[in-house]
C-alpha positions as CSV (number, residue, x, y, z in Angstrom):
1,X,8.7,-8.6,-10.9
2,X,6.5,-8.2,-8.3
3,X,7.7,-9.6,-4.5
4,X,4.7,-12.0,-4.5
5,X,5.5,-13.3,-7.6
6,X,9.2,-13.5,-6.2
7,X,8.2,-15.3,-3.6
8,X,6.0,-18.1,-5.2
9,X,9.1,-18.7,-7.9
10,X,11.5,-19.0,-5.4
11,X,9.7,-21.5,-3.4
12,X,9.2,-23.5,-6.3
13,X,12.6,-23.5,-6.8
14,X,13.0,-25.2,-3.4
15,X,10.5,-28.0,-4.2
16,X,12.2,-28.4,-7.1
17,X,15.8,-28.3,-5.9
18,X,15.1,-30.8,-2.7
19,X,13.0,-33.3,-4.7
20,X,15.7,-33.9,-7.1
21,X,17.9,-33.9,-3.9
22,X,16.0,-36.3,-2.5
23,X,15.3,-38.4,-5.7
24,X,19.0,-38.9,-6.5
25,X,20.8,-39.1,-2.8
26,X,18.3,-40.8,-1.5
27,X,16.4,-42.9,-4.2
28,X,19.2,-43.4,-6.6
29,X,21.7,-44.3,-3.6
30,X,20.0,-46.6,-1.4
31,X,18.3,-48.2,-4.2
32,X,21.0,-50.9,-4.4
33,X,21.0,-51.4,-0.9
34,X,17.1,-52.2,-0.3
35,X,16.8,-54.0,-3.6
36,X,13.8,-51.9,-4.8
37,X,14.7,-48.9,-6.5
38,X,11.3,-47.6,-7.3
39,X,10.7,-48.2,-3.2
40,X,13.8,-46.4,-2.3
41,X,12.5,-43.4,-5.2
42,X,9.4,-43.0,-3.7
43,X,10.8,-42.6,-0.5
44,X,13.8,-40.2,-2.1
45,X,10.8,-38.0,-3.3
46,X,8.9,-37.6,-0.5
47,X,11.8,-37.0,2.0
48,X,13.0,-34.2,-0.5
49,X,9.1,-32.6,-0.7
50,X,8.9,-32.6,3.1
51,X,11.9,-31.1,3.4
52,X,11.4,-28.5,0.8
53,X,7.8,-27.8,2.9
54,X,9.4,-27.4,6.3
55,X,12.2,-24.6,4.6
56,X,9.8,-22.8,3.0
57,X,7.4,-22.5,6.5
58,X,10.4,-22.0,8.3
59,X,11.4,-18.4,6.1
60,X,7.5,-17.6,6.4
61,X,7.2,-18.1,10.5
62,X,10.6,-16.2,11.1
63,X,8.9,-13.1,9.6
64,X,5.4,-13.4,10.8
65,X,7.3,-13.1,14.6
């Protein structure tokens, strides 16, 4: 496998892995507490795909410099 290819499957993995973070800590926790659990989702999901964007440009700027 090539390291580009590498590269692209492992950042999926990180969407992946901090969207369903997000979705279940987040979303399926708090959900009770706002009283909207499709609200509290929504928000689970983009938390976790925001922080999944900011790891993966982090790995990318520390070895551009």
């Amino acid at each position: 496998m090539s390291k580009k290819k590498a590269k692209k499957n492992s950042e999926r993995g990180t969407y992946a892995l901090c969207i369903t973070t997000g979705l279940i800590v987040v979303g399926l926790g708090l959900g009770p507490l706002l009283g909207s659990v499709l609200a509290s989702s929504s928000v689970g999901v983009v938390t976790g795909g925001i922080a999944a964007y900011l790891i993966n440009n982090r790995k990318s700027r520390k070895k551009s410099h």
